[in-house]
N, C-alpha and C positions, 0 to 999 in steps of 0.2 A: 800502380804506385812506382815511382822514379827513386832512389836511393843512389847519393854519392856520398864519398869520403872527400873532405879537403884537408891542404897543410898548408899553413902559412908560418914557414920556417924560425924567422925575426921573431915573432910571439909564441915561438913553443907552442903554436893551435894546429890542433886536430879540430876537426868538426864531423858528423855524423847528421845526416841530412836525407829527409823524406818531400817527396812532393805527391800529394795525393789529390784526385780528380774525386769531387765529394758532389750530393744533390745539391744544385746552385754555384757550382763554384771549385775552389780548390783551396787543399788547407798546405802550409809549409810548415817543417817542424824541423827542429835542430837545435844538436846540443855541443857548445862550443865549449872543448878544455884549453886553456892557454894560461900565459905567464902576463900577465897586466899590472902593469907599476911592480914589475919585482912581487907580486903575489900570485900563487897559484887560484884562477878563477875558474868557475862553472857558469856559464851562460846556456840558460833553457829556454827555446821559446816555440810560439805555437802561434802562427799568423793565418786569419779565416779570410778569402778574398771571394768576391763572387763573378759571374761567369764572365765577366767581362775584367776579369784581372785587377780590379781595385780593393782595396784594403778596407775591412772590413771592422775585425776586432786582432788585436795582438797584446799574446802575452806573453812575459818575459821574467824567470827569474834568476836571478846572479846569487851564488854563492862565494862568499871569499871567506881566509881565517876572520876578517874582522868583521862579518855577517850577512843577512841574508837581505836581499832587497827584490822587491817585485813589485813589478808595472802593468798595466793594465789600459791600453788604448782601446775607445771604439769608436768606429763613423757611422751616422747615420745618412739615409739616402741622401739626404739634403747637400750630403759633404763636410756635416760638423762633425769636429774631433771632440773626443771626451776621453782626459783621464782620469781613471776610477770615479769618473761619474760628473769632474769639475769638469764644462766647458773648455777650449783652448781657439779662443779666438781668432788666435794667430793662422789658425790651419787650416779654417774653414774654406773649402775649393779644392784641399789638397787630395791627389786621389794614392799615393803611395806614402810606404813607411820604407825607411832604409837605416839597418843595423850597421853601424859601423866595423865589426867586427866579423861579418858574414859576407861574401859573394853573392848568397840566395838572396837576398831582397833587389837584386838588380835584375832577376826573373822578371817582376812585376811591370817596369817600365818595356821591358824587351818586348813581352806578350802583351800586355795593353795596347801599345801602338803599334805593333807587327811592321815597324817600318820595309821600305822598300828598298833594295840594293842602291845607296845615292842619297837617299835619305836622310836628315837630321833632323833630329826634334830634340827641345830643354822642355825641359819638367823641374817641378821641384817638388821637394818631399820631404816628409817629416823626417828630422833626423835621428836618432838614438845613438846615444853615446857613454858606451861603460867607461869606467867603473859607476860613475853618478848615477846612469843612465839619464844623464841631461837632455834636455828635448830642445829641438831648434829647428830649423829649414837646410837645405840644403840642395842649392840649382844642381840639376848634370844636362849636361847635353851626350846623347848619343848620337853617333853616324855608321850606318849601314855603311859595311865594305863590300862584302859577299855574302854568300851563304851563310857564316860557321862566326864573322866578325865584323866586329862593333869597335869603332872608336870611341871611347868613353871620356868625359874631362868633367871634375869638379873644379871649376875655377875658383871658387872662393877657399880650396884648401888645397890648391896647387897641387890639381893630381891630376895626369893624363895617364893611360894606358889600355891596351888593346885590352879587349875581352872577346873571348874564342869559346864558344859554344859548342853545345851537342845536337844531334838528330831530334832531341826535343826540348830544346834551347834553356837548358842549363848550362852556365859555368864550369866549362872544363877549366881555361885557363884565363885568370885577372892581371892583365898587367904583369909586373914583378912582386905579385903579390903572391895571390890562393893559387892552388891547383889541383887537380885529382891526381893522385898520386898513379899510376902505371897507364895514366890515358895519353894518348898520342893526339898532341892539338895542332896536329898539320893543317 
């Protein structure tokens, strides 16, 4: 089991974060405290992928003063997406989920395609988006620089920035975003 701390200063978020190597696969878990629309929120979630880094089932639930809400995606082999059990069309082929709110779902693209030093590959991915947690797509392209980093860009939400990894390619540091707090992302 893999545990880090993130902070991403701007939202007042702390996150607390597990990566655990399970039969079939690996599960992700983390619980994001932050400041969202000027409200104090709780983001919980628990993402099953199997051995080959694809997403599987993920759940999520967000607490705020103004209530509670929880999401529940699954894929089956096929590639079809299901939330809480309705189809999602739109998704069908897609092999990754990405929290907008977490570094950790950008794990799944990195280890999936274990690009090569030189490399680029676009993917796209389910998106999630608190507070609503509204669902949508979302292209990234990455590009291997070295060992440790990735050029990362969402072009449809104007965002470029380095992501810098660790010895077992989690997110130390996003951009001017997340980072592990006392970790050295030389």
């Amino acid at each position: 089991m893999k545990t880090v701390l993130w902070t991403l200063p701007d939202l007042h978020s702390t996150e607390y974060f597990t990566l655990t190597e399970q039969a079939g696969g690996y599960r992700l878990q983390g619980t994001i405290n932050l400041l969202l629309d000027d409200q104090p929120t709780q983001l919980v979630y628990r993402i099953e992928c199997d051995a080959d880094w694809i997403t599987r089932r993920a759940e999520l639930q967000q607490r705020r003063s103004d209530g509670e809400k929880r999401l529940i995606l699954t894929v089956d082999d096929a590639l079809n997406w299901y939330q809480d059990g309705a189809p999602l069309p739109w998704a069908v082929g897609l092999t990754d989920i990405d929290l907008s709110i977490t570094p950790s779902t950008n794990t799944l693209p990195l280890r999936q395609h274990n690009l090569q030093i030189g490399a680029t590959r676009t993917v796209n991915c389910v998106w999630v988006q608190p507070p609503d947690l509204s669902l949508g797509t979302l292209p990234q392209r990455y590009t291997r620089i070295d060992a440790r980093r990735y050029d990362y860009a969402a072009p449809s939400i104007d965002y470029a920035g380095m992501l810098i990894v660790d010895d077992d390619g989690i997110i130390v540091r996003y951009g001017d975003l997340w980072s592990q707090p006392g970790h050295s992302s030389d």
